[in-house]
ZAPA-190771 format. One record per residue (C-alpha): residue in one letter; x, y, z. Coordinates in steps of 0.001 Angstrom, whole numbers, plus 524288, in hexadecimal, padded with zeros to 5 digits. Layout:
REM residues N
   r       u       v       w
   a       X       Y       Z
...
***
This chain:
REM residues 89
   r       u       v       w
   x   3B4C5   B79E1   2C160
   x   3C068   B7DF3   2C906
   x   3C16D   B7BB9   2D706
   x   3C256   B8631   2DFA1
   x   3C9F0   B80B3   2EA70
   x   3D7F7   B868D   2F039
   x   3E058   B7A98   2EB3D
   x   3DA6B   B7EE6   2DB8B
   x   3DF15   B8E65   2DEA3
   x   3EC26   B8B8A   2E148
   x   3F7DE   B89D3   2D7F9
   x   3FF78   B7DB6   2D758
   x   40D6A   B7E44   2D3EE
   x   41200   B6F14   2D283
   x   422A9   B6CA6   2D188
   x   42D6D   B64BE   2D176
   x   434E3   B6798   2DD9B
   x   43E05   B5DA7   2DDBB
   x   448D6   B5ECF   2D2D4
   x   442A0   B69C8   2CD55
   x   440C0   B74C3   2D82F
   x   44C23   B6DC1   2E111
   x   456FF   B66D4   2DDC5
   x   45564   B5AAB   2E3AC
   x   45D8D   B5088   2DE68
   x   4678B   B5227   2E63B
   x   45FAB   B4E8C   2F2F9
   x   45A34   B4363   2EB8F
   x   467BE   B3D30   2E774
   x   46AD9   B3FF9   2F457
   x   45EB2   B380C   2FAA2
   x   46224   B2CA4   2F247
   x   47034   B2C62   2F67F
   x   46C35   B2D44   304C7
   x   46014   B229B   301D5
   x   46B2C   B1755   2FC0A
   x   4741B   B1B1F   3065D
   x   469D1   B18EF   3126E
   x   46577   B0D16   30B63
   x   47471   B081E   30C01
   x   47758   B08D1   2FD75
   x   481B4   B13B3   30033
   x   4874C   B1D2C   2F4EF
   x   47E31   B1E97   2E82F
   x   483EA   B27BD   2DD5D
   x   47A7A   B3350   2D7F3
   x   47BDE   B2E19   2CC10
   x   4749C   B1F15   2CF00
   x   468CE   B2853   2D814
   x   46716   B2FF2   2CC1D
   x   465F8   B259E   2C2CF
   x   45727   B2496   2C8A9
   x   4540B   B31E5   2CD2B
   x   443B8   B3506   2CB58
   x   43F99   B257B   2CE4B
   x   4372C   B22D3   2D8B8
   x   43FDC   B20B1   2E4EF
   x   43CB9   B140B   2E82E
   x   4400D   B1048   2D8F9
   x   44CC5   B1824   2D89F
   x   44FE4   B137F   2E606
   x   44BBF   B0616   2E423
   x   45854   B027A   2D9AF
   x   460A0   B0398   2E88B
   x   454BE   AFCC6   2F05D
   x   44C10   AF3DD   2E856
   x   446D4   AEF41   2F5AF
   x   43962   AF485   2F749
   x   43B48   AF97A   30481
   x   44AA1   AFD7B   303F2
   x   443D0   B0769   2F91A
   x   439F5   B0C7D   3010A
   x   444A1   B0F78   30BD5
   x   44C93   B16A2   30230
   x   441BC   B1CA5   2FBC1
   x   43FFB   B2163   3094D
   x   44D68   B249A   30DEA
   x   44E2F   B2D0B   3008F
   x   44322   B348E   304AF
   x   4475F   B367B   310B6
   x   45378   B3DC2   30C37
   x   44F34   B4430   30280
   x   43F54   B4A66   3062D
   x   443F1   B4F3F   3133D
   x   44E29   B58AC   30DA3
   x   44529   B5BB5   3011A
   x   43A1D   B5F4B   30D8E
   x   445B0   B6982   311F2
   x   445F3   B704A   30504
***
């Protein structure tokens, strides 16, 4: 039997915002480059980010910071940088 409450009567429309309705790469290589810089690693080509665009964070991140915690703060600098603008849009 179908339910007859609001959240059943309206439509749904589920997508991919991020790389498919905005171009976001750019802000992402951009996050990562800022990320290794605050963390003191300095300049990081496009290329080497990209190698491990799509993993997790922590995993992509972690191949700079294997230390649990140094991850976690870069995990969180990342964010940082890159949600607030992304918030903006």
């Amino acid at each position: 039997m179908r339910s007859n409450t609001i959240q059943s009567r309206l439509p749904v429309l589920l997508c991919d915002l991020d790389g498919t309705l905005i171009d976001t790469l750019p802000l992402i290589l951009q996050g990562y480059m800022h990320t290794l810089k605050e963390m003191g690693l300095g300049e990081v080509s496009e290329e080497v980010i990209s190698e491990h665009l799509g993993a997790p964070l922590c995993g992509h991140l972690g191949q700079w910071f294997p230390d649990e915690k140094e991850c976690e703060r870069s995990v969180r600098i990342h964010r940082e940088y890159v949600f607030v603008p992304m918030m903006r849009m």
